[in-house]
C-alpha positions as CSV (number, residue, x, y, z in Angstrom):
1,X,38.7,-11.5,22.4
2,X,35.3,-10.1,21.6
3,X,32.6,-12.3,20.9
4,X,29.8,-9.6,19.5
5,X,29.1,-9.4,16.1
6,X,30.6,-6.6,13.9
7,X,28.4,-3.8,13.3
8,X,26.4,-4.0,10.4
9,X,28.2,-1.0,7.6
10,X,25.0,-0.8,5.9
11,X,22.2,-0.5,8.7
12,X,22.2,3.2,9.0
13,X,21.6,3.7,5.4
14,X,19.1,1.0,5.1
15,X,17.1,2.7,7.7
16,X,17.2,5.9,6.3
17,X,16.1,4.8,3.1
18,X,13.5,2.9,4.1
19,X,12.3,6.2,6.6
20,X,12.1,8.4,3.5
21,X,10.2,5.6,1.2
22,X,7.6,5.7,4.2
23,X,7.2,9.3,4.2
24,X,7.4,10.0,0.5
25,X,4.4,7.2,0.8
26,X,2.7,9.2,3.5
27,X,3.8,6.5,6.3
28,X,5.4,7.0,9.7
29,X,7.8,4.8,11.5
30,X,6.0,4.7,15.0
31,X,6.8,3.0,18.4
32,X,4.1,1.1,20.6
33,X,4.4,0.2,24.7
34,X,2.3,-3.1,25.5
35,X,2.0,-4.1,28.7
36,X,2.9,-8.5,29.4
37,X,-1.0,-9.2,29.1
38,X,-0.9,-7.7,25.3
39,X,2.0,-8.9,24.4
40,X,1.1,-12.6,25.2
41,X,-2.5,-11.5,23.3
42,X,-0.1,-10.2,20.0
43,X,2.0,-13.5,20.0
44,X,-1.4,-15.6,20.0
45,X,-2.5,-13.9,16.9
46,X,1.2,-14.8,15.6
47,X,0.7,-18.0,16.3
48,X,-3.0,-18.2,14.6
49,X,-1.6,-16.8,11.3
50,X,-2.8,-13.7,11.5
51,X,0.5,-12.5,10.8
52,X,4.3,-13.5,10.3
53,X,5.4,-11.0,12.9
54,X,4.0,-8.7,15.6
55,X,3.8,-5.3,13.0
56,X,2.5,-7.7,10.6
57,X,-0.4,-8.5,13.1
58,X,-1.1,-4.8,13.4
59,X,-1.1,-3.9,10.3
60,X,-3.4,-6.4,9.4
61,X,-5.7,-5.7,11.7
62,X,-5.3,-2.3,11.1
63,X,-6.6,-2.9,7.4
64,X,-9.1,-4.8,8.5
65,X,-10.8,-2.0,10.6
């Protein structure tokens, strides 16, 4: 018997949608490598509120630049 979860039917078109909201907005879905050393740095800033979640951390500081 499997124990993995059943695949999600609406997933794919959630994702899409949310793809063309970002680029009718001007946005871009983008993809970032950090190495252990920044990674430990991003969960700190978690952790101090900075944000709820890693993107959220960036793209606060981001609008804080």
């Amino acid at each position: 018997m499997s124990t993995t979860k059943p695949k999600d039917p609406t997933a794919a078109k959630r994702t899409a949608e949310m793809k063309q909201r970002l680029v009718a907005e001007g946005g871009k879905r983008m993809s970032l490598n950090l190495d252990g050393k920044r990674v430990k740095k991003l969960n700190k800033l978690v952790k101090q509120g900075i944000g709820a979640d890693h993107s959220d951390v960036i793209r606060n500081l981001i609008d804080e630049a």
